[in-house]
Residue, then its C-alpha position, 0 to 999 in steps of 0.5 A: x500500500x503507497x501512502x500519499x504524503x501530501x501536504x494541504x496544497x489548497x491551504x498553502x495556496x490561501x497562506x500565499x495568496x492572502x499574504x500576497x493580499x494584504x502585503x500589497x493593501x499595507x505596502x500601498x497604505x505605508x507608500x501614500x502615507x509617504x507621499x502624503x507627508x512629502x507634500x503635507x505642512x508640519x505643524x504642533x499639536x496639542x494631545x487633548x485626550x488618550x484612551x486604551x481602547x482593547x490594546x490600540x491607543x487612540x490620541x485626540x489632539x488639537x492644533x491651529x492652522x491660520x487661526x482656525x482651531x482643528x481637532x480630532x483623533x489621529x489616524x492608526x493607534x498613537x505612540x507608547x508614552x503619548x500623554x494628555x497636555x504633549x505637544x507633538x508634531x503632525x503633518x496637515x493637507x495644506x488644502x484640507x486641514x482635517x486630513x492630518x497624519x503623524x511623522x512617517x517614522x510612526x507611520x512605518x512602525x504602525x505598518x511593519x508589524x502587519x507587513x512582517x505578518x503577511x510575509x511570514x503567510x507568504x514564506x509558510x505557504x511557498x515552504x508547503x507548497x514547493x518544499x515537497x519538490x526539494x524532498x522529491x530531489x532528496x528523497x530520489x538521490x538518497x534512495x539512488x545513492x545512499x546506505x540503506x539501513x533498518x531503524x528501530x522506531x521511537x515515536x511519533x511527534x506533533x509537528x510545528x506547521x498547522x494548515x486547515x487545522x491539521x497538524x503534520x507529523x514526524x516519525x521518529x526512530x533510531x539507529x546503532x551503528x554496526x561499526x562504531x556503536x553510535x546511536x542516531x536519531x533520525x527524523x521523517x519529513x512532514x507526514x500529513x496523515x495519521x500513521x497506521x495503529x499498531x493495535x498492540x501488535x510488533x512495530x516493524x524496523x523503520x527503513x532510513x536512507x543515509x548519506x554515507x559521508x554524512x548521516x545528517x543527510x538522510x531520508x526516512x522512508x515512510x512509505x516503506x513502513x506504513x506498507x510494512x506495517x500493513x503487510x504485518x495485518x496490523x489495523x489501520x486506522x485513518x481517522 
């Protein structure tokens, strides 16, 4: 039985796509908040109130243009430390006073923490979705080139990447060498299904492929145990 060891590539599509989403509209947001302030007049503010609203603070402030008074809230969430009776400096439409923004220093750190996050999406997705093809290569050479050897089966760990709420897994397993005694520990790509249970019954040797020159290079042959598991009339349960 061959085990199709298939990430979800409709979820690593949505991470790239919304990544690429929403790193596009705060890129946009941060460049014309850039021209904005290039053309836009500087002028001193006074901070009339501050209020913590779930995290954000939102900063009111009151300044004059032409002896004509101005006030509202400031746009995005205000700087740490910003207190009532401050004098700060902001950049006005000087053909709409009411248009007003902070520096763009605050402009850039307000939008660095949503960019950052929208790359990371991107960076998640493009590793689910093309790091099946550099195991192929991995797997190709090893199987062509490498040391085939029978580890003995340690656990199954809960991997670090979610998509669609399932969680990948790892099988791990060990192997003594014949020849020094050395006990290595070697761990499967991601496996995004379930691996067969046992029902109490003898877990076969875990088949590893290894870099004769380099044990830290090797692949753990999944299918080949599942399908020996299998073969053993062990019960397999997919959940």
């Amino acid at each position: 039985m061959r085990i199709k060891n298939k990430p979800p590539r409709t979820g690593a599509l949505i991470f790239i796509v919304f990544g690429l989403i929403f790193m596009t509209v705060w890129v946009t947001v941060y460049i014309g908040n850039l021209n904005f302030i290039r053309t836009a007049v500087p002028t001193t503010a006074l901070i009339t109130d501050v209020q913590n609203v779930a995290g954000n603070l939102n900063v009111y402030v009151r300044f004059s243009v032409d002896g004509i008074e101005y006030e509202g809230r400031l746009p995005g969430s205000g700087r740490i430390g910003m207190r009532v009776n401050q004098h700060i400096t902001i950049y006005h439409n000087p053909d709409n006073p009411q248009d007003f923004r902070i520096d763009e220093e605050n402009a850039f750190a307000t939008l660095m923490l949503p960019i950052g996050m929208s790359a990371v999406f991107v960076y998640i997705g493009y590793r689910i979705l093309f790091g099946r093809r550099k195991q192929r290569a991995k797997k190709a050479h090893l199987t062509t080139y490498g040391k085939k050897v029978m580890a003995t089966f340690e656990r199954v760990e809960r991997g670090n990447i979610t998509v669609n709420g399932r969680n990948c897994r790892n099988i791990i397993c060990r192997y003594i060498d014949e020849t020094t005694g050395t006990a290595y520990l070697f761990e499967s790509d991601n496996i995004w299904v379930d691996p067969p249970e046992l029902g109490g019954r003898e877990i076969p040797p875990v088949p590893v492929y290894l870099d004769v020159n380099d044990y830290s290079k090797h692949y753990v042959a999944v299918d080949e145990f599942f399908a020996a598991i299998a073969a053993g009339n062990n019960r397999v349960d997919w959940n």
